[in-house]
N, C-alpha and C positions, 0 to 999 in steps of 0.2 A: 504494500500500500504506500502511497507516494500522499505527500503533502502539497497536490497541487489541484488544481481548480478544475482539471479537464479529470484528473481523477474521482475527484468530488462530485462533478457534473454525471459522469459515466455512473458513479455509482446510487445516484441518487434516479436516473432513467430506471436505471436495472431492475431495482427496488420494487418498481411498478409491474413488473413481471408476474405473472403468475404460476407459471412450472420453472421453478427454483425451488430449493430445499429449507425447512425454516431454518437451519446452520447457516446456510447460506445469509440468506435474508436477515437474519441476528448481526452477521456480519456486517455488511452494508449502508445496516440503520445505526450500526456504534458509529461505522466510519466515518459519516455522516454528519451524525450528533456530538463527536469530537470535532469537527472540522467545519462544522459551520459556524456562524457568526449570531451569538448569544443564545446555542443549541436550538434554533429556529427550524434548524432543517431546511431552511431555504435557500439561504445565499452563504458563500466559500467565506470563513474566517479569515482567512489570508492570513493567519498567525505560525510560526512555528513549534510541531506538535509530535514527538515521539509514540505515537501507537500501541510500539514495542513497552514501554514503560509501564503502559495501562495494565500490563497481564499481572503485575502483582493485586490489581486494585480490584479486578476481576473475579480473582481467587477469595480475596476476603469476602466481596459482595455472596460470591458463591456460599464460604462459609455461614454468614449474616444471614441467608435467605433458605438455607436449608430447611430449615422449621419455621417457615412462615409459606400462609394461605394467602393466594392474591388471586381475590375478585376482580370482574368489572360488570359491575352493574349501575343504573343509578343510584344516586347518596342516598339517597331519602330509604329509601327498599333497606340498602346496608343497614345505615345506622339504625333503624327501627329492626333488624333481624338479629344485629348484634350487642345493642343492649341492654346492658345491668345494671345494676347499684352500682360494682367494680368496675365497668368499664369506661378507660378512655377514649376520645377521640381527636385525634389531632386533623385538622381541617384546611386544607390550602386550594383553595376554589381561583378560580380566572379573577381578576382584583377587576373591582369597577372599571369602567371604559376600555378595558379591554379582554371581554369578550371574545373577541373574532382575532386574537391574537395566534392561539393554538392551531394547529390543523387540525382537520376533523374533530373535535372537540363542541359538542353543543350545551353549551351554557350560555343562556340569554338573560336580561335584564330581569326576568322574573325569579331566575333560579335562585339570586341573591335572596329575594323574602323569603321563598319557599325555601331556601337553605337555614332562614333566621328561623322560620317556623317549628323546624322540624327540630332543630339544634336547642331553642329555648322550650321544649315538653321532652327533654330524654332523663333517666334516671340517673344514668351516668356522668361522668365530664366530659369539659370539651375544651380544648384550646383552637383556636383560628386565629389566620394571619390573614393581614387585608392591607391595600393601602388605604393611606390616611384619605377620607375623603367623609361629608357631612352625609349623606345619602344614608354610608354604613354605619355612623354614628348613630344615627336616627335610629335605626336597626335593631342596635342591640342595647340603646342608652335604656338600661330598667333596673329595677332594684333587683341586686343579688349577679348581675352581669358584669363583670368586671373588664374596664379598657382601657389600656397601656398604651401610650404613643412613645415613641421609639423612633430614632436615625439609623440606617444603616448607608453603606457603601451601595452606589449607586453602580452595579458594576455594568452593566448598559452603558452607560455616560461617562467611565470614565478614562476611556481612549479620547473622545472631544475636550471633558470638564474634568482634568485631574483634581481629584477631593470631594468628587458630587457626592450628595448623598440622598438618600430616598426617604421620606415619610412615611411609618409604617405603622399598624395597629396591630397588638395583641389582644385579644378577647376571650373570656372564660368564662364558665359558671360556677369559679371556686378561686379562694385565696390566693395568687400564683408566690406572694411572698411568704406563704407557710412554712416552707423551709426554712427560711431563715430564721421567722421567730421561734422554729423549735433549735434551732443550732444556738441558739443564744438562751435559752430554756436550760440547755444540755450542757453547757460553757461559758466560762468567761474570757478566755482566751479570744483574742483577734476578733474582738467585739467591734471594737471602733470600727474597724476594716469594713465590715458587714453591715453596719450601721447607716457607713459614707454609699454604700453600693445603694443601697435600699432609698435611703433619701436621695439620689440620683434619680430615678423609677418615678415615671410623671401618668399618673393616675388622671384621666377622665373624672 
């Protein structure tokens, strides 16, 4: 596999094939997804990318997924089949306005309520990631829903705007800084330290 854009091009035609093997085709959609620009799948990253290097990374994944079940269904179906008091869900849906960002991927304007819906009546937890935007604030702003705004690394923008950063929302239906008030319950050690993190953490 070569790190060039006619090879990138070729293998992304291929892809669309149908009598290929799924080895094959596994293949093709890493190559792909390594080597295009923000894993879009669409257009060549133009960056320099060893392939080779990825087989350790490969191997762990392998390890990591061994004892794990991967559905695809829609969310609503899932989350309502799987459940519990005990259960978490961690949630990272298409972020407002972009939608039609994914390939093949349908999620429309409405799935964001009907995601809030089905997310605010589950027994279990939930964590979600959104960006910052009033629309999802509105969503989930209620008693007992907890939402965090946060910076991160704009890594999108930051080939144009070195240092960009993105606005971004956590959202729960449970205390996310319980940890720490029981580490601080359990010790007095490196109290301060814990103290500074937490009064860092900007609450809705």
């Amino acid at each position: 596999v070569l790190n060039a854009r006619e090879d990138f091009d070729r293998a992304r035609l291929a892809l669309r094939r149908k009598r290929t093997t799924s080895v094959q085709r596994a293949a093709w959609f890493y190559q792909i997804i390594r080597q295009s620009y923000a894993s879009a799948l669409t257009s060549f990253g133009n960056q320099p990318h060893d392939l080779w290097a990825d087989f350790p990374l490969i191997e762990q994944a392998h390890r990591r997924l061994a004892r794990v079940v991967i559905e695809n269904k829609d969310f609503e179906k899932l989350i309502r089949h799987y459940d519990r008091p005990e259960s978490l869900f961690y949630c990272d849906p298409p972020y407002w306005s972009t939608e039609d960002y994914y390939e093949n991927v349908v999620f429309g304007r409405e799935d964001h309520q009907r995601l809030a819906d089905c997310l605010l009546g589950i027994q279990g937890r939930f964590l979600l990631s959104y960006n910052y935007c009033d629309e999802i604030v509105a969503l989930y702003k209620r008693p007992g829903i907890w939402l965090e705004e946060l910076m991160r690394p704009h890594s999108m923008a930051h080939r144009f705007e070195p240092g960009a950063e993105f606005r971004e929302l956590l959202i729960s239906n449970y205390d996310t800084t319980e940890k720490y008030r029981q580490q601080w319950q359990d010790t007095l050690f490196g109290l301060a330290g814990e103290m500074t993190v937490l009064s860092e953490r900007k609450f809705l």
